[in-house]
DSSP file (Angstrom, degrees, kcal/mol; ACC not computed):
  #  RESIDUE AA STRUCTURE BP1 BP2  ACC     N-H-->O    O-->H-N    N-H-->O    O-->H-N    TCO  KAPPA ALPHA  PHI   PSI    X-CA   Y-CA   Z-CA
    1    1 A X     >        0   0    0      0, 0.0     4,-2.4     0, 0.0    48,-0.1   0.000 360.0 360.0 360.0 -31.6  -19.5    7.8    1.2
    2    2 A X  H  >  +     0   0    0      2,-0.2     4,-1.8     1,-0.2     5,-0.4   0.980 360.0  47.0 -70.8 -70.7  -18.4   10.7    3.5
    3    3 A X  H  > S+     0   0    0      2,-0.2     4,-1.4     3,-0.2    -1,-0.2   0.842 111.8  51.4 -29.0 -37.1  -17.9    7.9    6.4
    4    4 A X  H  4 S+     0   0    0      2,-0.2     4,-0.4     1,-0.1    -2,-0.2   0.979 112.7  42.5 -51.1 -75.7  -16.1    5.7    4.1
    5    5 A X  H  < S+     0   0    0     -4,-2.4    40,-0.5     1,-0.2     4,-0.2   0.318 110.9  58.3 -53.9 -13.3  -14.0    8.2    3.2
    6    6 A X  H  X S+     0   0    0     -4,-1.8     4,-1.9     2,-0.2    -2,-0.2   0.786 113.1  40.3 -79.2 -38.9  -13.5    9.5    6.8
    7    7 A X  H  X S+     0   0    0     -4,-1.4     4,-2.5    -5,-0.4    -2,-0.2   0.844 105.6  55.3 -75.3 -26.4  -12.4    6.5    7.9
    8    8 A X  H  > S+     0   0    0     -4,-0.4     4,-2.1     2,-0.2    -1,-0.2   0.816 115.4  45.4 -80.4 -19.2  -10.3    5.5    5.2
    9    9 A X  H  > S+     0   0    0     -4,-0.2     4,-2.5     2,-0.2    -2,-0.2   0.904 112.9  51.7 -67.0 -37.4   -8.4    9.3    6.0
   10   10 A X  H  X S+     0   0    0     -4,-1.9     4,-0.9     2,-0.2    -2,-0.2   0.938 110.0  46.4 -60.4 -55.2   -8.6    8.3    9.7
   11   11 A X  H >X S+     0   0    0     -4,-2.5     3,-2.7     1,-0.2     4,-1.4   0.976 115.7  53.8 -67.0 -68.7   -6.6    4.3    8.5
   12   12 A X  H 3X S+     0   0    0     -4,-2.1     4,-1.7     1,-0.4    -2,-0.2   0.529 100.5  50.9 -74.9 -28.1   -4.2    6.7    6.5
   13   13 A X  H 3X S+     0   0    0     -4,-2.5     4,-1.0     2,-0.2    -1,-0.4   0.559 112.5  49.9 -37.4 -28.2   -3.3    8.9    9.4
   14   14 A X  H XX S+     0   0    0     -3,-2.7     4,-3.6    -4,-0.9     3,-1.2   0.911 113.8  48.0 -78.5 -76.6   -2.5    5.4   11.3
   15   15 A X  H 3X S+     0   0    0     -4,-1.4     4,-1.9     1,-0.3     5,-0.4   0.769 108.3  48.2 -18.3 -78.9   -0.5    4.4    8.4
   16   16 A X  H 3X S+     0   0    0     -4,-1.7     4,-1.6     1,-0.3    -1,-0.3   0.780 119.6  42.2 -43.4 -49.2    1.5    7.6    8.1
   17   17 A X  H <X S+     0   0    0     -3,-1.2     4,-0.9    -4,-1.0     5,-0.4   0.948 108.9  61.5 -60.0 -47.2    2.3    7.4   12.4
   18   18 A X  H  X>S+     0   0    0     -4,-3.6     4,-1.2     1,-0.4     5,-0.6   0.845 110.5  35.0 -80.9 -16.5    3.0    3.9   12.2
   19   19 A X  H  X5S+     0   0    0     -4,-1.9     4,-0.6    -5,-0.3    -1,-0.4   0.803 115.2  56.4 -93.4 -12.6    5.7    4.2   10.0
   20   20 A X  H  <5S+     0   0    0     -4,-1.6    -2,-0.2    -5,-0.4    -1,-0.2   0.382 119.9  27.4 -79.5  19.2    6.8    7.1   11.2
   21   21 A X  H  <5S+     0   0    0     -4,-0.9    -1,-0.2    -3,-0.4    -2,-0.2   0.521 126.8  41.7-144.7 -11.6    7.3    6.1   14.4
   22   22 A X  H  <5S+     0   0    0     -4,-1.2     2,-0.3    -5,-0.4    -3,-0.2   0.908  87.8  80.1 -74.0 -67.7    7.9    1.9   13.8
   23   23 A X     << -     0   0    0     -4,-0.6     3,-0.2    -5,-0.6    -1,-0.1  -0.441  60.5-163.3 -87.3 110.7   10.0    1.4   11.0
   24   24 A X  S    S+     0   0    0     -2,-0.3     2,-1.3     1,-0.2    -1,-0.1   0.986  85.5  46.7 -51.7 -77.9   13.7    1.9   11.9
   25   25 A X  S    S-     0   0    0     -3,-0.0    -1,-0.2     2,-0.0    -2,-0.0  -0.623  87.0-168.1-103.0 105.7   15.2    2.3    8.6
   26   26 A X        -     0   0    0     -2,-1.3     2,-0.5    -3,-0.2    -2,-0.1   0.004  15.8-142.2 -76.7 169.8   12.6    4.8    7.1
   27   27 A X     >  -     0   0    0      1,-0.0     4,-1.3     0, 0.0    -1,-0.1  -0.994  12.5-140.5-122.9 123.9   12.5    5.6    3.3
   28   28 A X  H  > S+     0   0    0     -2,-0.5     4,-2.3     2,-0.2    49,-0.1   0.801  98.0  60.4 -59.1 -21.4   11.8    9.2    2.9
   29   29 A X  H  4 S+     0   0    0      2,-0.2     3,-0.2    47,-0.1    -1,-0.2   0.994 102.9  49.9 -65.7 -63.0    9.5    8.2   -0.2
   30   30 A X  H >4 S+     0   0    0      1,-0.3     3,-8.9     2,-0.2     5,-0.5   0.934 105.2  52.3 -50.1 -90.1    7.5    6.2    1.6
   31   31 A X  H 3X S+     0   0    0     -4,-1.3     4,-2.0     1,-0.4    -1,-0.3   0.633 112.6  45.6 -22.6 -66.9    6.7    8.7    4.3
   32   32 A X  T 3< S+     0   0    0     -4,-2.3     4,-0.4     2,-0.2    -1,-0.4   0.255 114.9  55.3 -79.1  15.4    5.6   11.4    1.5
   33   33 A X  T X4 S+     0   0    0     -3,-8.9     3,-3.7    40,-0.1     4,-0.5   0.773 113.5  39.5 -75.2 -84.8    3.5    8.3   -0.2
   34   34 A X  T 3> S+     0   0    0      1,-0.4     4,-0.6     2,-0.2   -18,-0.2   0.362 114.3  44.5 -90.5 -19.0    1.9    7.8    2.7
   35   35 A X  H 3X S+     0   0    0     -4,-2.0     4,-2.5    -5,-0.5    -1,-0.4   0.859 115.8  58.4 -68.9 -46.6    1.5   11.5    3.7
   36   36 A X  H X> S+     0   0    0     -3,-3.7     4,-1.7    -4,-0.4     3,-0.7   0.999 105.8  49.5 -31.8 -86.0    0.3   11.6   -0.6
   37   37 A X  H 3> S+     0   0    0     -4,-0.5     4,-2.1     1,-0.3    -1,-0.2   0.711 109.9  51.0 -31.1 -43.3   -2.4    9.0    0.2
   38   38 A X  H 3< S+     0   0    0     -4,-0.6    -1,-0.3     1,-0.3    -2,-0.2   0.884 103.2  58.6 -78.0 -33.7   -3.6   11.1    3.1
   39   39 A X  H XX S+     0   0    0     -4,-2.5     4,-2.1    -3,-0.7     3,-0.9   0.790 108.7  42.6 -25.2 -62.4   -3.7   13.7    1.1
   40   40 A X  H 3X S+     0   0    0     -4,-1.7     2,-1.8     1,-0.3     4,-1.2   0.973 111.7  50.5 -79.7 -67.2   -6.2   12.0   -1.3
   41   41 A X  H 3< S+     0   0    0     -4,-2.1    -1,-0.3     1,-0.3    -2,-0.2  -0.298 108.1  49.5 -95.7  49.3   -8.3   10.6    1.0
   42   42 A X  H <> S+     0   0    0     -2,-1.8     4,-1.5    -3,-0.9    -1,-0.3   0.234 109.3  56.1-109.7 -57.7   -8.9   13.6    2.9
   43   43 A X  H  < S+     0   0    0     -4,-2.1    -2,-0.2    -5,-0.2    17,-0.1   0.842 106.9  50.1 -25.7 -60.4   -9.6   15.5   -0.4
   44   44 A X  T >X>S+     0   0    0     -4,-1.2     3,-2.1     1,-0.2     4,-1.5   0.987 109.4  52.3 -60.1 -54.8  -12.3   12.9   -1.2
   45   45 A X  T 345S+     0   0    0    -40,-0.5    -1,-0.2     1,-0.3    -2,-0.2   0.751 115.0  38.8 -67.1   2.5  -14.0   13.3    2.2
   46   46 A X  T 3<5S+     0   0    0     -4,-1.5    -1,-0.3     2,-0.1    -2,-0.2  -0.147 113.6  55.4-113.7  37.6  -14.2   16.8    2.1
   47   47 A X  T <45S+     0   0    0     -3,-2.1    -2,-0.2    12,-0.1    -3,-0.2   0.055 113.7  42.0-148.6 -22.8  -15.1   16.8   -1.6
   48   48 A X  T  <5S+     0   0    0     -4,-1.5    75,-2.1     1,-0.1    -2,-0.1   0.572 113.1  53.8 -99.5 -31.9  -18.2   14.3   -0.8
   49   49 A X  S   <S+     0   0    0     -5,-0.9    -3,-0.1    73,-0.1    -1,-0.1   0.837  92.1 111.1 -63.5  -8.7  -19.1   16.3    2.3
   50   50 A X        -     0   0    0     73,-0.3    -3,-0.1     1,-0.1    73,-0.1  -0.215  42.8-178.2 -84.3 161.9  -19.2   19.5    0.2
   51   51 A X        +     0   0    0     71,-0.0     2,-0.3    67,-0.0    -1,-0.1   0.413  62.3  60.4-137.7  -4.0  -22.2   21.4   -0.6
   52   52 A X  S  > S-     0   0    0      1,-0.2     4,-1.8    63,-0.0    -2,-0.1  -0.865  80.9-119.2-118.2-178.9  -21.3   24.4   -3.0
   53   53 A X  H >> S+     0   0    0     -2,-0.3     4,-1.6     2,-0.2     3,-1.5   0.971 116.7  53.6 -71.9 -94.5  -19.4   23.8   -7.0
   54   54 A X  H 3> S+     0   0    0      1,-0.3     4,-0.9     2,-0.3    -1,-0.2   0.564 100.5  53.6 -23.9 -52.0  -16.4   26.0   -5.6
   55   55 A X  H >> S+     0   0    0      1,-0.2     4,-1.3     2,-0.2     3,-0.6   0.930 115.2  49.8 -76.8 -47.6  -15.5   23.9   -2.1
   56   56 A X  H <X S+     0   0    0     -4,-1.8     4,-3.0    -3,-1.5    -2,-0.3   0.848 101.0  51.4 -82.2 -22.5  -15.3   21.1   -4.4
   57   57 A X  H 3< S+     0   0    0     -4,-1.6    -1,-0.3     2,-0.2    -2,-0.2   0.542 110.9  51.9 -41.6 -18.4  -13.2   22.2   -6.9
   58   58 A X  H XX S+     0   0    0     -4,-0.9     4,-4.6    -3,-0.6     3,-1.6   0.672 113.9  45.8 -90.1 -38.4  -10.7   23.2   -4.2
   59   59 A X  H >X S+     0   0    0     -4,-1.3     4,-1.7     1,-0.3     3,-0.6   0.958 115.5  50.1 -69.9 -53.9  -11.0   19.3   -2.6
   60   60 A X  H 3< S+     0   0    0     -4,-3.0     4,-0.4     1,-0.3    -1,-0.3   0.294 104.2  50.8 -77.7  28.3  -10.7   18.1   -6.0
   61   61 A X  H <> S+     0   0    0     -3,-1.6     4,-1.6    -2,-0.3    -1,-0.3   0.477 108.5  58.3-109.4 -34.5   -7.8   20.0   -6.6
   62   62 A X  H <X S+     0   0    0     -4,-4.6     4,-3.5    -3,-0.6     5,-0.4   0.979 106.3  45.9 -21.5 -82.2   -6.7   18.4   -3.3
   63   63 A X  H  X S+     0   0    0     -4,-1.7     4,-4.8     1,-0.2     3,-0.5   0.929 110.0  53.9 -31.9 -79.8   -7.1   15.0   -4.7
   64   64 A X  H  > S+     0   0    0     -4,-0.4     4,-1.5     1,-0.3    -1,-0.2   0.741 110.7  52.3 -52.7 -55.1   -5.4   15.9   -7.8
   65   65 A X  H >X S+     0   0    0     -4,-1.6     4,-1.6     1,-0.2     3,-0.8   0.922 109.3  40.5 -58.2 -52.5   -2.6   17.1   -5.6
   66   66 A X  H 3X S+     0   0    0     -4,-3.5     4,-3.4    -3,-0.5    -2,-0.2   0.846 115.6  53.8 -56.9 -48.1   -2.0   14.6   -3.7
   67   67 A X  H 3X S+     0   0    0     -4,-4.8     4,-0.6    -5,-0.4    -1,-0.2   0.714 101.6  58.7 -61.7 -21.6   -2.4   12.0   -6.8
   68   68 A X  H <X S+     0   0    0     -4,-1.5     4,-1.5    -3,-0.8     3,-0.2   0.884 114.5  38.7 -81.5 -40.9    0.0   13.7   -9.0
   69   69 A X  H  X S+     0   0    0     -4,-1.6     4,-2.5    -5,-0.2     3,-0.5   0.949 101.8  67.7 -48.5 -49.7    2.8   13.1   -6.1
   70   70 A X  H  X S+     0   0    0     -4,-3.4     4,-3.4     1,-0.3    -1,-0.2   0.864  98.6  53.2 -58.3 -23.8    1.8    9.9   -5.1
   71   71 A X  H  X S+     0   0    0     -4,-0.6     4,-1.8    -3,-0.2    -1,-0.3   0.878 107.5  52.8 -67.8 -40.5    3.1    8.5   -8.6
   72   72 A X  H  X S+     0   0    0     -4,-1.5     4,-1.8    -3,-0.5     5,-0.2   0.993 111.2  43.3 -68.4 -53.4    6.4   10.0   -8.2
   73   73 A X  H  X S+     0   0    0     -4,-2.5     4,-0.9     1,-0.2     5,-0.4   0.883 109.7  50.6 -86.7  -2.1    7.1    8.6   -5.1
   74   74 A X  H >X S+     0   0    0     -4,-3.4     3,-1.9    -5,-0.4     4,-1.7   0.990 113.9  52.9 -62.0 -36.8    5.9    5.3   -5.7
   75   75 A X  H 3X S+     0   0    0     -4,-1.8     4,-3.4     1,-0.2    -2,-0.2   0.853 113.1  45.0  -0.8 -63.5    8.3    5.8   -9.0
   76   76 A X  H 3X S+     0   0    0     -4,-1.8     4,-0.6     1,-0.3    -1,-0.2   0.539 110.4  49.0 -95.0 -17.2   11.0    6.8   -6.6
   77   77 A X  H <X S+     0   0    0     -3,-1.9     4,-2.6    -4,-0.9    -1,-0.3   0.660 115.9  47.2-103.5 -22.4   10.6    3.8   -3.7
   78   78 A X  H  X S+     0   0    0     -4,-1.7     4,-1.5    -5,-0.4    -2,-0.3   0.982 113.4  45.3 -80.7 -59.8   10.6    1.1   -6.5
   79   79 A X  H  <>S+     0   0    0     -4,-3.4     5,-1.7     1,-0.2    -1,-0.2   0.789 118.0  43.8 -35.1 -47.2   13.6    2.6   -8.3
   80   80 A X  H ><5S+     0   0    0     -4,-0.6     3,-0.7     3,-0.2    -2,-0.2   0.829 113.4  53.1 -95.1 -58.8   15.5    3.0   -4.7
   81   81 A X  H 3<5S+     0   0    0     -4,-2.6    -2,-0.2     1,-0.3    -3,-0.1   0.596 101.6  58.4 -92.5  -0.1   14.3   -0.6   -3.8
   82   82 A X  T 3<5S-     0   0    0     -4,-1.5    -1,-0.3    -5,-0.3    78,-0.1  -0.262 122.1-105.4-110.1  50.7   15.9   -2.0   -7.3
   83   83 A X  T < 5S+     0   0    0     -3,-0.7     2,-0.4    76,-0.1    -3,-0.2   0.699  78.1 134.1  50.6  32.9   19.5   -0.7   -6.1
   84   84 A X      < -     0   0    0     -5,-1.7     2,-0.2    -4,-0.2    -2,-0.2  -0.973  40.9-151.1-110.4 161.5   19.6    2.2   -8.4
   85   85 A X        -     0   0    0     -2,-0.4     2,-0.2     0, 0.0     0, 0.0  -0.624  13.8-178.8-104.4 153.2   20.7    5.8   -7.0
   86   86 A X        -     0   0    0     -2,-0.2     3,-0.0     3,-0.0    -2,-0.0  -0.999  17.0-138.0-149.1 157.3   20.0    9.3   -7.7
   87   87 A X        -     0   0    0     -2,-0.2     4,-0.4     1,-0.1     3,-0.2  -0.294  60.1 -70.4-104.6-139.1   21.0   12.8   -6.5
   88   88 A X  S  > S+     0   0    0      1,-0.2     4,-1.7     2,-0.2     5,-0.6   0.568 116.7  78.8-129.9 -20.5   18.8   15.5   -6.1
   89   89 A X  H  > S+     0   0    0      3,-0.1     4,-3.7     2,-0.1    -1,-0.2   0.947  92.5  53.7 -44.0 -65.7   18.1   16.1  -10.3
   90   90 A X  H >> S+     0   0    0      2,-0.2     4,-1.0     1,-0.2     3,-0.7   0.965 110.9  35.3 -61.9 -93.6   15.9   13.4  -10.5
   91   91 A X  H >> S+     0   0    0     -4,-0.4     4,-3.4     2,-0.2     3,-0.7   0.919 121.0  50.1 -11.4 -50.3   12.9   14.1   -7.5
   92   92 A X  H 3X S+     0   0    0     -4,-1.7     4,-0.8     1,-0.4    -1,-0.2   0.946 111.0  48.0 -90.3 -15.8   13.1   17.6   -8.1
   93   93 A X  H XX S+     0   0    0     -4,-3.7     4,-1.5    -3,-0.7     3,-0.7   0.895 117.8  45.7 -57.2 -28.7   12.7   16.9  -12.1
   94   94 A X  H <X S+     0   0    0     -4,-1.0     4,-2.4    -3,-0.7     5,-0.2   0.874 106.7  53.5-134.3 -59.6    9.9   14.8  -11.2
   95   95 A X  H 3< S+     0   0    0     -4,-3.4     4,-0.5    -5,-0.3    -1,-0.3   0.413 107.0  53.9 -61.9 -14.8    8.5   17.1   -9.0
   96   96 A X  H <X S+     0   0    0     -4,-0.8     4,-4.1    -3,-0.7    -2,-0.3   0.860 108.9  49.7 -75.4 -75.1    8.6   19.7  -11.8
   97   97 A X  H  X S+     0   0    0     -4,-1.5     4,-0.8     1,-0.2     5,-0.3   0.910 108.3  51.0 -39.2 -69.5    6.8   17.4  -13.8
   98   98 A X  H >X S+     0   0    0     -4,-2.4     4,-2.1     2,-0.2     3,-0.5   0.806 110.8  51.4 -27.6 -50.1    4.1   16.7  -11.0
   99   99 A X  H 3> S+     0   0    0     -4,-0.5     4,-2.9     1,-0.3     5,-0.2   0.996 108.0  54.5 -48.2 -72.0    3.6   20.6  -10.7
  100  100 A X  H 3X S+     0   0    0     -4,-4.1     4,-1.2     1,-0.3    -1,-0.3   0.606 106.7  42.7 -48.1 -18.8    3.1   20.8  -14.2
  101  101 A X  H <X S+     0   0    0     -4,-0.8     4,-1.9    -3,-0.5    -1,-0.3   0.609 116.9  57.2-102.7 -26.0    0.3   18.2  -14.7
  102  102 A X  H  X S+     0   0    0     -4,-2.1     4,-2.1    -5,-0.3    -2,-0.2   0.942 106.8  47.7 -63.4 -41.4   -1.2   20.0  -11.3
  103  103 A X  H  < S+     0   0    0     -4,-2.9     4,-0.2     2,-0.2    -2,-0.2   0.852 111.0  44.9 -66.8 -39.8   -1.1   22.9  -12.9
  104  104 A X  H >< S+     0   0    0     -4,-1.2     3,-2.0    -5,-0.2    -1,-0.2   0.904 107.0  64.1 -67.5 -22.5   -2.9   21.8  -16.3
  105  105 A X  H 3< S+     0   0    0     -4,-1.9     6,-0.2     1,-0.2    -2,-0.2   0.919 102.1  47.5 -50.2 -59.5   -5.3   20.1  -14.0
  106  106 A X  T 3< S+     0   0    0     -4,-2.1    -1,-0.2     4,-0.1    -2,-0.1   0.506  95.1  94.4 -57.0  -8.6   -6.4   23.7  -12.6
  107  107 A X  S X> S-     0   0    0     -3,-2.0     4,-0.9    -4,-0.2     3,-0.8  -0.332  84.8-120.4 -88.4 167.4   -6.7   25.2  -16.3
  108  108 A X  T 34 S+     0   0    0      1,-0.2     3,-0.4     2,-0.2    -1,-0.1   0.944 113.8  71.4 -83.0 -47.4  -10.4   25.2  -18.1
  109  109 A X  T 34 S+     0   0    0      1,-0.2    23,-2.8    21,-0.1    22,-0.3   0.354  90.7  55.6 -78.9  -2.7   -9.0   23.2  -20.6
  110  110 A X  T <4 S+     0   0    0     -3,-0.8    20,-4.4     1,-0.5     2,-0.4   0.933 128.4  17.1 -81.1 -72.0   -8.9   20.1  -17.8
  111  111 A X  E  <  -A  129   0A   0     -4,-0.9    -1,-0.5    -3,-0.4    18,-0.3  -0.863  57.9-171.7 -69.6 101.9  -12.9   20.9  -17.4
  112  112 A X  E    S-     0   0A   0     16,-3.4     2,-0.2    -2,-0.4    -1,-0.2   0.955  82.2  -3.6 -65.3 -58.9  -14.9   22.6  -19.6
  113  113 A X  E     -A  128   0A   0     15,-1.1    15,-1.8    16,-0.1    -1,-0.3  -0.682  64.6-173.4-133.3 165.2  -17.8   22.6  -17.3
  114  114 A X        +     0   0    0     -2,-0.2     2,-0.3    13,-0.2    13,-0.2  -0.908   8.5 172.0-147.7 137.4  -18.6   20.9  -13.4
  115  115 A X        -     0   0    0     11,-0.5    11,-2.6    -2,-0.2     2,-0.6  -0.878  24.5-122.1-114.8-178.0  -21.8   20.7  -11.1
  116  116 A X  E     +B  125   0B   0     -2,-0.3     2,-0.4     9,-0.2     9,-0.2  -0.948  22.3 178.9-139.3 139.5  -22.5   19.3   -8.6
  117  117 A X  E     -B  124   0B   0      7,-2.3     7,-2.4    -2,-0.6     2,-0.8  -0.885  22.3-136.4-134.3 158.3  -24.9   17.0   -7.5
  118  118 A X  E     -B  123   0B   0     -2,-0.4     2,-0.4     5,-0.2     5,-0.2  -0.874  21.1-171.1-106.1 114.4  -25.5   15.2   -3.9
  119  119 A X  E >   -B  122   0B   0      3,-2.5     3,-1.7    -2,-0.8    -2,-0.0  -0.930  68.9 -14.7 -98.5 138.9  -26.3   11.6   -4.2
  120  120 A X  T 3  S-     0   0    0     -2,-0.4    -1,-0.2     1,-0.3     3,-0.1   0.616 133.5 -46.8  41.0  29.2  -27.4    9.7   -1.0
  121  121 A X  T 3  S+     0   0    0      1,-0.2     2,-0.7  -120,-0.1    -1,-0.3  -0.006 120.7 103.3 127.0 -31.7  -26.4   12.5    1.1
  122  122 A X  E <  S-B  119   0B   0     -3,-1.7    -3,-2.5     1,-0.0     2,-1.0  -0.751  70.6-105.3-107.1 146.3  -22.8   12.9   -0.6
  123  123 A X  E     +B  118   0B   0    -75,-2.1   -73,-0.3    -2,-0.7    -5,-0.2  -0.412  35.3 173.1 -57.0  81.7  -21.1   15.3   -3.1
  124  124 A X  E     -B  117   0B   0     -7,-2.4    -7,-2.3    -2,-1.0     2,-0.5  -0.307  23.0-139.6 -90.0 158.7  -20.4   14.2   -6.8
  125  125 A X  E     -B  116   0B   0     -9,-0.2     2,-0.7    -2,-0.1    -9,-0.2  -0.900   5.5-149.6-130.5 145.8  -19.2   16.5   -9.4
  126  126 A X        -     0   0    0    -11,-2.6   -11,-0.5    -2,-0.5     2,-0.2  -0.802  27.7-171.6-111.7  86.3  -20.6   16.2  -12.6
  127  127 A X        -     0   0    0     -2,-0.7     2,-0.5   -13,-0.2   -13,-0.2  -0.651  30.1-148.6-117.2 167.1  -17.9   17.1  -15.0
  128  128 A X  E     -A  113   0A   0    -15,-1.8   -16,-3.4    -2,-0.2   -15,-1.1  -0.940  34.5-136.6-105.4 113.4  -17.3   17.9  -18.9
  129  129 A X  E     -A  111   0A   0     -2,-0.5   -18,-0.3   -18,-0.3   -19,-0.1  -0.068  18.5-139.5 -81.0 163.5  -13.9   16.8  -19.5
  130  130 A X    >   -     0   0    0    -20,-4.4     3,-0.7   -18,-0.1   -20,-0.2  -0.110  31.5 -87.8-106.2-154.4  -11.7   19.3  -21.8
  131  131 A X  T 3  S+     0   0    0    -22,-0.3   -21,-0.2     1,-0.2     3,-0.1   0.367 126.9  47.2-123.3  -5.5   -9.3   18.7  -24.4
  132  132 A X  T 3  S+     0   0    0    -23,-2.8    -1,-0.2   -22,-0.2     3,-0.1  -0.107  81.0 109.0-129.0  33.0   -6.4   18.4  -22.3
  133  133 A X  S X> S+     0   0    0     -3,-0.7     4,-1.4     1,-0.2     3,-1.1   0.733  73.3  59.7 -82.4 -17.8   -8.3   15.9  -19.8
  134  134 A X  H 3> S+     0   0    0      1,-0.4     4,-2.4     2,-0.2     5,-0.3   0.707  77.6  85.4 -97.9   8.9   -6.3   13.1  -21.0
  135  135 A X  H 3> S+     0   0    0      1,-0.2     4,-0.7     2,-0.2    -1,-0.4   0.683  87.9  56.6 -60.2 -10.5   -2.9   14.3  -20.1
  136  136 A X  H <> S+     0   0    0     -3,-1.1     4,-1.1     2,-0.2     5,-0.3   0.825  98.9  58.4-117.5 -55.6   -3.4   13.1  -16.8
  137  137 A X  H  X S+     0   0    0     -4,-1.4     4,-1.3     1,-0.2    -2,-0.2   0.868 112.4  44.5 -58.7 -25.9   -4.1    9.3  -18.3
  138  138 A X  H  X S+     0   0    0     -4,-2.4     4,-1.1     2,-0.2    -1,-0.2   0.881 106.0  59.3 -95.8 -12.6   -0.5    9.6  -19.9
  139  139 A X  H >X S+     0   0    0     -4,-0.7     3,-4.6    -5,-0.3     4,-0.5   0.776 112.7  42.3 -60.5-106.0    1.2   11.1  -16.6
  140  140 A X  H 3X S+     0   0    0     -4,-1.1     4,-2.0     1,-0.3    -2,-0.2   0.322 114.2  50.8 -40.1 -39.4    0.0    7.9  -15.0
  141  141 A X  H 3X S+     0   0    0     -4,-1.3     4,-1.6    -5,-0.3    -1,-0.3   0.717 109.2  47.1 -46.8 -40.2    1.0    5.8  -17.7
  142  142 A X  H << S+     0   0    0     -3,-4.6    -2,-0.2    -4,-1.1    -1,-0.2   0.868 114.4  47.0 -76.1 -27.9    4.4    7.0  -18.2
  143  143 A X  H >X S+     0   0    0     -4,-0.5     3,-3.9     1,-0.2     4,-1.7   0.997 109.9  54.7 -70.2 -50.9    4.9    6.7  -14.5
  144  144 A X  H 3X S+     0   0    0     -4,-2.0     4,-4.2     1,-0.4     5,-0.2   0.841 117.0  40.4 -36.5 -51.0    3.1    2.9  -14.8
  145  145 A X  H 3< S+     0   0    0     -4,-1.6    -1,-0.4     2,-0.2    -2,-0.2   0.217 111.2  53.3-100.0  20.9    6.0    2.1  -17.7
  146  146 A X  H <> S+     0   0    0     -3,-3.9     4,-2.0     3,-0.1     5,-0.3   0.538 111.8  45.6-104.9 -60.7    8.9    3.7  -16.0
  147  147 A X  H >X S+     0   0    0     -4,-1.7     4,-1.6     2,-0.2     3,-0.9   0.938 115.2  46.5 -23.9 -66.4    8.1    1.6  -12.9
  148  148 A X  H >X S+     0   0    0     -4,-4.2     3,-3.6    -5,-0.4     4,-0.8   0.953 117.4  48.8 -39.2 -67.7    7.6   -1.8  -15.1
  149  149 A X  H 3> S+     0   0    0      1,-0.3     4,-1.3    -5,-0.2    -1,-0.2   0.726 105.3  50.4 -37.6 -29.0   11.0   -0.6  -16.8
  150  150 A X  H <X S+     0   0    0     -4,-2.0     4,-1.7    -3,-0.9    -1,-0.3   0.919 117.1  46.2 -88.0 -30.2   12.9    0.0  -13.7
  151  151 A X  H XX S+     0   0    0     -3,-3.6     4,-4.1    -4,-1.6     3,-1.2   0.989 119.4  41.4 -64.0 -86.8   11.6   -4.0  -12.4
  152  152 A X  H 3X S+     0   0    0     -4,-0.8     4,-1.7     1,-0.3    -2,-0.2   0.734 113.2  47.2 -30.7 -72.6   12.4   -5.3  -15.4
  153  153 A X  H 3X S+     0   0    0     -4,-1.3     4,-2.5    -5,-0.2    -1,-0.3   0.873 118.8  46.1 -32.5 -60.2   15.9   -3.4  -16.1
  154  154 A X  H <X>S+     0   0    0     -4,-1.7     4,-1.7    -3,-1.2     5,-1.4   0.985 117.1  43.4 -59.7 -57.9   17.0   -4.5  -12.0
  155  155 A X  H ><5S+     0   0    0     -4,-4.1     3,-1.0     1,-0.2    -1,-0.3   0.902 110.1  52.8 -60.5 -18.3   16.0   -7.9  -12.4
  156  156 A X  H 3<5S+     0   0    0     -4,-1.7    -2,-0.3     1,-0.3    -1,-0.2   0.971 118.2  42.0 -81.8 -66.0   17.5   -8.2  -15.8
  157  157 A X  H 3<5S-     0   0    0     -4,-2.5    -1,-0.3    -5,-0.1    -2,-0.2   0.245 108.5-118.0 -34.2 -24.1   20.6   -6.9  -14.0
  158  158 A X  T <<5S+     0   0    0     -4,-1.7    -3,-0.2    -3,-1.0    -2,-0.1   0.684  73.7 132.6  62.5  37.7   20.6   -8.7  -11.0
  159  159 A X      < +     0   0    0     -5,-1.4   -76,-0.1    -6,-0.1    -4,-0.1   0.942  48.3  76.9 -83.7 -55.0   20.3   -5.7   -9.1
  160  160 A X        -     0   0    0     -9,-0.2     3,-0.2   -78,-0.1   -78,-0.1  -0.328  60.4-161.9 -71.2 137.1   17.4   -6.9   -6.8
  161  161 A X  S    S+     0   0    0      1,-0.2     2,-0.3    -2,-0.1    -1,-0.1   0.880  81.6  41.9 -85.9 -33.2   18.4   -9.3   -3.9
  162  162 A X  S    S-     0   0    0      0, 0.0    -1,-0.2     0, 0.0     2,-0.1  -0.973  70.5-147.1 -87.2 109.4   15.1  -10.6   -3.2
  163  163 A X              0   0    0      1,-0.3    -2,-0.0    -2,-0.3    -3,-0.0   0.207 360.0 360.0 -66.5  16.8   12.5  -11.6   -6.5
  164  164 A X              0   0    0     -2,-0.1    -1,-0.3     0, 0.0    -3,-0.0   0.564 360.0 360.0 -66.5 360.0    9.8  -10.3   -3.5
């Protein structure tokens, strides 16, 4: 799994260059997805490669990091690519919000308990989820139905130029 995941950090470093150095007219969302992505799949390979409870609670708080972002800016390139505008309220609310679901993520209440066990040579965390484990499934969810909403709303609107 530690190969897997090196390589797939390795494809997401290509990613991240090739649009930052291809793509003319850049979206700054994009760029910090794709930079998000690397994020995560750096997290996982240093999270499988790890060998004490501690070094992987730090990758998978990595992970975590990276994952809470990456929903905002896909949010934020789908919104932007269905003609609506926004000024600077909207990211840095969103970015509030992100913080905040990172932050419960780091509380004991995320986890009660974690170990860690090495299967075939990589590092799995064995955890006991806590009582505030499922905020995370409704972060992703709300972003999931703000996204739909924003499709829907544009096309509904005739906002979008292409139905691609």
């Amino acid at each position: 799994m530690t190969v897997i995941y090196s390589v797939l950090s390795a494809l997401s470093v290509l990613m991240l260059v090739g649009y930052s150095r291809l793509v003319r007219k850049k979206d700054p969302w994009m760029q910090v997805l794709f930079a998000c992505v690397l994020v995560v799949n750096v997290g996982y390979a240093a999270l499988s490669a790890s060998r004490t409870v501690a070094w992987a609670l730090v990758f998978n708080g990595g992970v975590y990091l990276g994952s809470v972002f990456l929903s905002m800016c896909m949010f934020l390139v789908i919104y932007r690519l269905c003609g609506y505008t926004h000024d600077w309220r909207l990211p840095f609310s969103l970015a509030i919000a992100g913080l905040v679901m990172f932050a419960i993520v780091c509380t004991p209440l995320y986890y009660r308990s974690v170990e860690l066990t090495v299967v075939d040579g990589a590092a799995k965390l064995i955890k006991d989820y806590g009582p505030l484990h499922n905020t995370y499934l409704v972060y992703l969810l709300g972003y999931f139905a703000a996204m739909v909403v924003t499709i829907l709303r544009s096309v509904q609107q005739r906002r979008i130029a292409s139905h691609k």
